[in-house]
C-alpha positions as CSV (number, residue, x, y, z in Angstrom):
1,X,-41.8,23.9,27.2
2,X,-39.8,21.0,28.4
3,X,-42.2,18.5,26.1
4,X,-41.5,20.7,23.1
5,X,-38.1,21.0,23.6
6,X,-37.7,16.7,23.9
7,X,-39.7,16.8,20.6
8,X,-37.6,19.1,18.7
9,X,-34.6,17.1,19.8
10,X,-36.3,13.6,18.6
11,X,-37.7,15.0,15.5
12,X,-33.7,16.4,14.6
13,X,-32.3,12.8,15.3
14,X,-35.4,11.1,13.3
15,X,-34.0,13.9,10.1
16,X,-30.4,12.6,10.7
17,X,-31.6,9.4,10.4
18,X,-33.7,9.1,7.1
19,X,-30.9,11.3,5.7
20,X,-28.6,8.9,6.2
21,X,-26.7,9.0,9.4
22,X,-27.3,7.3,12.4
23,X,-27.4,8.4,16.0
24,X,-24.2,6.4,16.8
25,X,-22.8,8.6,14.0
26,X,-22.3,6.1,11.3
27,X,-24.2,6.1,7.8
28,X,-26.9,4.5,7.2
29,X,-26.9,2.3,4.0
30,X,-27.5,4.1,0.8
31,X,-26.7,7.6,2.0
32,X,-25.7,9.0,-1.0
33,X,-22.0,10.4,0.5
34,X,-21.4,7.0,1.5
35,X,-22.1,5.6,-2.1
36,X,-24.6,2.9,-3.6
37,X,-24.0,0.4,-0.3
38,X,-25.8,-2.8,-0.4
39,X,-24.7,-3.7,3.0
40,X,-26.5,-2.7,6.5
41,X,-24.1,-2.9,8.5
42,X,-19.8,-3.3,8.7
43,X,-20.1,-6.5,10.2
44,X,-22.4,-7.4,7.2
45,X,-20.3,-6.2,5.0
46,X,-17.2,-7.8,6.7
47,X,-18.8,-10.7,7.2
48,X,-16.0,-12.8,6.2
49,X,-13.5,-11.0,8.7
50,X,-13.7,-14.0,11.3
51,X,-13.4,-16.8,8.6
52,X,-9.3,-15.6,7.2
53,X,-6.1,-15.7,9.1
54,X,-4.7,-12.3,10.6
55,X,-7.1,-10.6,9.3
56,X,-5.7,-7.3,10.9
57,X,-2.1,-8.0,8.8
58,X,-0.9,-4.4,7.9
59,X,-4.4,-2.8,8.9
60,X,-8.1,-3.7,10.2
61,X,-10.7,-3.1,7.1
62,X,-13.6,-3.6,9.4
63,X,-12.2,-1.3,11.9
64,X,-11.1,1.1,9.7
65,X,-14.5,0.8,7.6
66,X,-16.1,2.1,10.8
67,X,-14.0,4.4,11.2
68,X,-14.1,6.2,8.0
69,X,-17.7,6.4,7.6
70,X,-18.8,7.7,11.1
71,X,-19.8,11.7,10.2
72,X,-18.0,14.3,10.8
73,X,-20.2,16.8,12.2
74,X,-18.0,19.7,11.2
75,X,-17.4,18.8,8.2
76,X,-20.7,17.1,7.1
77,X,-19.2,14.4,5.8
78,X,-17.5,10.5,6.3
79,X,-14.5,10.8,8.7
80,X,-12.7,9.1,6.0
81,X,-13.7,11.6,3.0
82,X,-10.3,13.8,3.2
83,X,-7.8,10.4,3.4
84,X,-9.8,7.3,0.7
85,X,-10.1,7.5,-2.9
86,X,-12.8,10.0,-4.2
87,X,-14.7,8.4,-7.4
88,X,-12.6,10.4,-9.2
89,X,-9.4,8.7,-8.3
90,X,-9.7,5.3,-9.2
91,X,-9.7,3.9,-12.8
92,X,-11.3,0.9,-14.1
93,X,-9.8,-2.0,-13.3
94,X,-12.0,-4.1,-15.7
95,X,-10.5,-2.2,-18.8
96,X,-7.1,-3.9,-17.4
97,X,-8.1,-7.6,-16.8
98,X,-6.9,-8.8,-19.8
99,X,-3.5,-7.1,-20.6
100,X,-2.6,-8.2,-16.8
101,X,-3.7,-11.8,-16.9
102,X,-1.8,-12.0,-20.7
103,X,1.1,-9.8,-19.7
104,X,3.4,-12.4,-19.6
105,X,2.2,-14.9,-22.3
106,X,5.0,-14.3,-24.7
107,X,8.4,-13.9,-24.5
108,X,9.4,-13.0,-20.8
109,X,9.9,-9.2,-20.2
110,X,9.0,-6.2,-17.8
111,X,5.4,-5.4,-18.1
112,X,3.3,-2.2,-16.4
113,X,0.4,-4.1,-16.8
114,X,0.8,-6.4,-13.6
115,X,0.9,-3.2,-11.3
116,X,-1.8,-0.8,-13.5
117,X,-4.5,-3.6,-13.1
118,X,-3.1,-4.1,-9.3
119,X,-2.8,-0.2,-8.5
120,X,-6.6,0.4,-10.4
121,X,-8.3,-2.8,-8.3
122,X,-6.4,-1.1,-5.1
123,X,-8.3,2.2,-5.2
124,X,-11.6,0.2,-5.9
125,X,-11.0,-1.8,-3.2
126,X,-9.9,1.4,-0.7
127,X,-12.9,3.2,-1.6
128,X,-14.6,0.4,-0.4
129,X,-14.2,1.0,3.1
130,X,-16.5,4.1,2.3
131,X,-18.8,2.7,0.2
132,X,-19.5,-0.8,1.2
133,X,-20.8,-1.4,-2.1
134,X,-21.6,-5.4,-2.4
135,X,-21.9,-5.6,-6.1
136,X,-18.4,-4.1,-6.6
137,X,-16.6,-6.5,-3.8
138,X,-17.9,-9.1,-6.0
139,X,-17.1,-7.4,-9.3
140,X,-13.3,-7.4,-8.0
141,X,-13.0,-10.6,-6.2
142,X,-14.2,-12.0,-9.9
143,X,-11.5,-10.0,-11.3
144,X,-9.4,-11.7,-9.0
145,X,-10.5,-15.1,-10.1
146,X,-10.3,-14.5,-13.3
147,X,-6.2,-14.2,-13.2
148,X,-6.4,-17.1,-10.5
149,X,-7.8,-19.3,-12.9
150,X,-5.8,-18.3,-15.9
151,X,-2.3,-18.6,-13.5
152,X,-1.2,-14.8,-14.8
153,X,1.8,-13.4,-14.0
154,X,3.4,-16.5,-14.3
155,X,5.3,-17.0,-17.3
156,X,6.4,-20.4,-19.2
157,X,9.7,-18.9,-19.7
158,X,11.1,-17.3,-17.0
159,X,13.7,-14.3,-16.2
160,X,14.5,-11.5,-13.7
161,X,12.2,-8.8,-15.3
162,X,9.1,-10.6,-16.0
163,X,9.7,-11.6,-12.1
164,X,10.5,-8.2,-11.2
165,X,7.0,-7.3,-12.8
166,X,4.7,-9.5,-10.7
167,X,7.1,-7.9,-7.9
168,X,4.9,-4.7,-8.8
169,X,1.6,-6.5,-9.0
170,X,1.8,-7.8,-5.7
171,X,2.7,-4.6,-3.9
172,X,-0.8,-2.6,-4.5
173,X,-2.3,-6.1,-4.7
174,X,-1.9,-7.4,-1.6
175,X,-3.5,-4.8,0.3
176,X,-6.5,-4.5,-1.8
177,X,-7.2,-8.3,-1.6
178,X,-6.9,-8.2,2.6
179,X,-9.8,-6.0,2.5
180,X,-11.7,-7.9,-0.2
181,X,-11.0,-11.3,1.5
182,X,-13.0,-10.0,4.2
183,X,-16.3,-9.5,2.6
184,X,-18.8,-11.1,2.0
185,X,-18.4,-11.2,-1.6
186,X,-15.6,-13.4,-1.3
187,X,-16.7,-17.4,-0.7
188,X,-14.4,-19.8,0.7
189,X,-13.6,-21.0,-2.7
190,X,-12.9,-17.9,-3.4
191,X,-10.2,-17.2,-0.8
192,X,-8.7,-21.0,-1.6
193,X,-8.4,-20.7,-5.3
194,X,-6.9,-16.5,-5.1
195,X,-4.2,-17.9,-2.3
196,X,-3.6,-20.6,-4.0
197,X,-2.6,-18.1,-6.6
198,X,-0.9,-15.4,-4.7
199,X,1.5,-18.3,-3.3
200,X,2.7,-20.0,-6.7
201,X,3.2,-16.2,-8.3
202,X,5.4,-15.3,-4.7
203,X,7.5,-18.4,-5.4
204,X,7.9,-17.5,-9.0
205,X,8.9,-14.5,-8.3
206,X,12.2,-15.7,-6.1
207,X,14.3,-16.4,-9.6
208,X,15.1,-12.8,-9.1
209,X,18.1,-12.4,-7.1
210,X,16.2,-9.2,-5.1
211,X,19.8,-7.4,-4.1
212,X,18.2,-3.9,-5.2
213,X,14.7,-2.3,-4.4
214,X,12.9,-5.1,-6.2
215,X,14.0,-7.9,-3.1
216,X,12.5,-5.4,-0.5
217,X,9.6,-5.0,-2.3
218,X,9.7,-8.5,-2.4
219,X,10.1,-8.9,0.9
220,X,7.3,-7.0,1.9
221,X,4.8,-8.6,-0.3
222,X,6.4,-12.1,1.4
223,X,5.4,-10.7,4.7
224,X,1.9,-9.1,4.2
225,X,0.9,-12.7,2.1
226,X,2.6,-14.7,4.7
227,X,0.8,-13.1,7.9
228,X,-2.7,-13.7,5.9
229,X,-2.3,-17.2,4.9
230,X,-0.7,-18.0,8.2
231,X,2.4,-18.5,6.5
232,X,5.0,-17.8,9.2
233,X,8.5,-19.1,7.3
234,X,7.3,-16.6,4.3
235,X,6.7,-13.7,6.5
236,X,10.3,-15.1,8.1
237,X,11.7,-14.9,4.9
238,X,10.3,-11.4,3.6
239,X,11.9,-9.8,7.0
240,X,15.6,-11.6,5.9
241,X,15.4,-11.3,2.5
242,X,14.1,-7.4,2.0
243,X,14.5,-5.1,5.1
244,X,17.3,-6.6,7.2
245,X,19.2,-7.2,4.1
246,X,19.2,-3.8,2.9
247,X,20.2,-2.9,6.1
248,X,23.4,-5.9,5.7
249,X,24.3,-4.5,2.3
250,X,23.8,-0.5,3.1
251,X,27.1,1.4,3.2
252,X,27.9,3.1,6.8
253,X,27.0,6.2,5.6
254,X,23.2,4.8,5.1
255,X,23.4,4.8,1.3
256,X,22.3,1.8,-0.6
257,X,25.2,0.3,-2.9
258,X,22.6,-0.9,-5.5
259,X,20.6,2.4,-5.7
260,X,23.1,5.1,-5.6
261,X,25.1,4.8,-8.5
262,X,22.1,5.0,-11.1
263,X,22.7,8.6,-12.4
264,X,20.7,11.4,-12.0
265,X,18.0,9.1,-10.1
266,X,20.8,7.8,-7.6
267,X,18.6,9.5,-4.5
268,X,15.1,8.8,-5.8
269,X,16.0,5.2,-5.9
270,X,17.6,5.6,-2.7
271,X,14.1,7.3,-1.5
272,X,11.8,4.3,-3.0
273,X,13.9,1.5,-1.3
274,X,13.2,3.2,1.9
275,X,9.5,3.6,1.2
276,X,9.3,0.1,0.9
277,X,11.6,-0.6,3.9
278,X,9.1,2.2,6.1
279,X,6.2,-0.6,4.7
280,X,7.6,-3.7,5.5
281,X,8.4,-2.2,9.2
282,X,4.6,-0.9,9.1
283,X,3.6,-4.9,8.2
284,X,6.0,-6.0,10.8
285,X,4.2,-3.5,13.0
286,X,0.7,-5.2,12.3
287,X,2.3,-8.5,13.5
288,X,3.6,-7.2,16.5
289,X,7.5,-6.7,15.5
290,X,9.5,-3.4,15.5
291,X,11.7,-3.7,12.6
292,X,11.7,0.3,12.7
293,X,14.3,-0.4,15.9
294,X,15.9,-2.9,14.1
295,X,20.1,-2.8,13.5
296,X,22.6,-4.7,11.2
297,X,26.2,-4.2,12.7
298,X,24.8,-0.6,14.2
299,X,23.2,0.5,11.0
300,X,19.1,1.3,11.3
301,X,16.7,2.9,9.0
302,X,17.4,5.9,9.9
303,X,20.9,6.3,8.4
304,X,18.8,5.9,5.1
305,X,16.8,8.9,6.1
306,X,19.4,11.0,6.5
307,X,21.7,10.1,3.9
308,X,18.7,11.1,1.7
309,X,18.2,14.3,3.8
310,X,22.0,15.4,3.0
311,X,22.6,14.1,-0.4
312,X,19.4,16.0,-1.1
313,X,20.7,19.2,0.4
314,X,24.7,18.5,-1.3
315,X,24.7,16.3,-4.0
316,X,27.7,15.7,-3.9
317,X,27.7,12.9,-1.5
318,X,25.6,10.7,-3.9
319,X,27.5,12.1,-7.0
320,X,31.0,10.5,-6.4
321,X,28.5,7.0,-6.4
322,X,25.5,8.1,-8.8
323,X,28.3,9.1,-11.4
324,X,28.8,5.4,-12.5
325,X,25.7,6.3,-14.0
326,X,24.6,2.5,-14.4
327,X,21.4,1.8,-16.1
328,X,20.0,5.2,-15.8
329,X,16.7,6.2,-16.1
330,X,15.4,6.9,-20.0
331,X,14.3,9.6,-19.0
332,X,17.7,11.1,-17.4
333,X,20.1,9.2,-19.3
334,X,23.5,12.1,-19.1
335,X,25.4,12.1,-15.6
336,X,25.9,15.6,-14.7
337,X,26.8,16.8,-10.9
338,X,24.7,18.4,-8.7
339,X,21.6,17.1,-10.9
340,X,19.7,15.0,-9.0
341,X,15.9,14.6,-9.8
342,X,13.8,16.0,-6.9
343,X,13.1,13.5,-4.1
344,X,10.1,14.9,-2.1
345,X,7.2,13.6,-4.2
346,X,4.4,11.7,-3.8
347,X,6.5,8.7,-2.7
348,X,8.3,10.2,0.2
349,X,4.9,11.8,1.3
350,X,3.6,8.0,1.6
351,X,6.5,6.9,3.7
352,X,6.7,10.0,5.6
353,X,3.3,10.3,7.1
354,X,3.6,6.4,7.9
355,X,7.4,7.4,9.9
356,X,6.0,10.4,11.2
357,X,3.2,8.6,13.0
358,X,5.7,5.9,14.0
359,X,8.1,8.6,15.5
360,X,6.2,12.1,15.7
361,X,8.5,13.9,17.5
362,X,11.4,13.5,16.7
363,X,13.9,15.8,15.5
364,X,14.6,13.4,12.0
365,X,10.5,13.4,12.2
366,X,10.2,17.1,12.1
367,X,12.7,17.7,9.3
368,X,11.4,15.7,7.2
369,X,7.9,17.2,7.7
370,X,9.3,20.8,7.0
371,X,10.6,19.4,3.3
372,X,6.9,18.1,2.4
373,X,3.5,19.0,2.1
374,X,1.5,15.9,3.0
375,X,-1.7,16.9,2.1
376,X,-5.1,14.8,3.5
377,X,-5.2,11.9,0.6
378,X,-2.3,10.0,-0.5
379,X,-1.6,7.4,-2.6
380,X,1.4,5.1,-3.2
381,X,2.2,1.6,-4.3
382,X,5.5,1.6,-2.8
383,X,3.6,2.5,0.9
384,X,0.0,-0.3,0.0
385,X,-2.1,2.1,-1.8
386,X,-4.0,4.9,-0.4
387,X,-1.7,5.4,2.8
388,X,-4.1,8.0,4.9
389,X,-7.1,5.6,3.9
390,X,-5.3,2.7,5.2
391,X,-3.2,4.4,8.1
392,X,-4.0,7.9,8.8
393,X,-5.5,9.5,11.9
394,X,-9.1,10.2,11.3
């Protein structure tokens, strides 16, 4: 009895394996949940991970790529199914190339295309922690090289909005390229020429003078390139320039001066400046630095957060700003009081369930969690993409 018993169990794990998962609980390389891999193993896959600097800046791919593809033997399924893109929420990138990389080849202006390519090669290169699929690394790191070699985003003439849209590229950029860097699909000349590139469209993008949400955004894309290039005085720089100075310029009653007078849109600019502030700290974070604790004359992050949590209740404490009504949105373009365009969307659900794992218990923590349904997968460029992918607790 004992004999059969030991050969049922062997027989089980030999059907787990040739069905794809391994007895250590990860899958096995063209399991068809994990997609069409072509590597055998994470560290084959990240073989690159030891060869680029900080290569655990704002998260670990290789870690994570473990992490979200052990089985869930619940669920039957990745650990990582419920938090990274499905195939059905990512868009092709390649139909973008060439709109991005020409974006700014006439007269300078604000252009989508930067941030659509950026925010389509971001869930390609999330879903890739599932997947591990060689061929498409490479497909993307050549998409990559394509707008290296053709210096895009970088206009002949210059001014603050064609700036202001390679702001917007860089933000979902950045954290797709941290995980592509660290394949093997990525050769060293690779990595030199797409740097080289990230670091002449980061100093273009300094002509803009950054006092509203576009300078933390800025900021944050200054910190997340300077920590993987090794770039200390950038990452220096992002800190000063974005998150502590939003805190200098907030007013004492945590509104920012720049966001709050914009009409009917007053709090959900108020609400994207700090989902990029709730980034940059999460960056910071990766580097060892709590900039969630951080003050400017005894004004934190969390004045921000609950000036958004009251305005949001009585609009009238952003009306007697938002009524200035300075470039309003096209799409709200009348002032009227008590209006204000509903703040608890998708980009507060990004910044939330980063602040919520940062501080879970605390009372700010647990109203903010009673105005929002995070939901298992989200994505947002303000927050690097696919935020439970990247972040969440498997």
């Amino acid at each position: 009895m004992h004999m059969l018993r030991v050969a049922a169990v062997l027989g089980a794990l030999a059907g787990l394996t040739a069905c794809g998962i391994l007895p250590d609980g990860t899958i096995r390389s063209g399991d068809e949940t994990a997609g069409p891999s072509r590597a055998a193993s994470s560290g084959e896959f990240f073989s690159n991970r030891d060869l680029v600097t900080n290569p655990t800046a704002l998260f670990d791919p290789a870690a994570r790529s473990r992490e979200a593809r052990k089985w869930h033997q619940y669920r039957k399924e990745p650990q990582g199914q419920r938090a990274c893109p499905r195939p059905q929420d990512i868009t092709d990138y390649r139909d973008l190339i060439e709109a991005s990389v020409t974006a700014q080849a006439g007269e300078p202006a604000y252009s989508d295309a930067p941030r659509d390519f950026a925010r389509a090669l971001n869930g390609h290169a999330f879903r890739l922690l599932l997947t591990q699929d060689a061929e498409e690394a490479r497909r993307a790191v050549l998409a990559l090289r394509e707008h290296a070699d053709r210096n895009a985003w970088i206009p002949s003439k210059t001014n603050w909005s064609s700036a202001s849209a390679a702001v917007a590229g860089m933000g979902p950029l950045l954290p797709a390229w941290q995980i592509l860097r660290q394949t093997s699909a990525a050769s060293d000349e690779d990595r030199q020429v797409i740097e080289d590139w990230l670091g002449r469209v980061a100093a273009f993008t300094e002509i803009h003078p950054g006092e509203n949400s576009v300078g933390t955004q800025r900021g944050a894309n200054f910190m997340l390139l300077g920590l993987m290039i090794g770039d200390r005085p950038l990452y220096d720089k992002g800190v000063q320039s974005g998150y502590l100075a939003q805190l200098r310029a907030m007013r004492p009653d945590g509104s920012f001066p720049q966001e709050v007078d914009r009409g009917l849109t007053a709090l959900d600019n108020q609400n994207r400046n700090i989902g990029l502030m709730v980034y940059s700290a999460w960056i910071a974070r990766s580097a060892g630095e709590d900039l969630f604790g951080s003050d400017v004359d005894g004004k934190t992050l969390d004045d921000a957060i609950r000036f958004l949590v009251r305005a949001s209740d009585d609009n009238r404490l952003v009306d007697v700003y938002a009524q200035a009504n300075r470039n309003p949105s096209r799409n709200h373009p009348v002032f009227r009081p008590n209006s204000q365009v509903d703040v608890w969307g998708n980009a507060a659900r990004g910044w939330i369930r980063l602040y919520a794992q940062r501080f879970p218990d605390t009372p700010l923590t647990q109203d903010l969690l009673r105005r929002v349904e995070l939901g298992h997968r989200l994505q947002n460029d303000l927050t690097g993409g696919f935020v439970t992918c990247y972040a969440d607790r498997f």
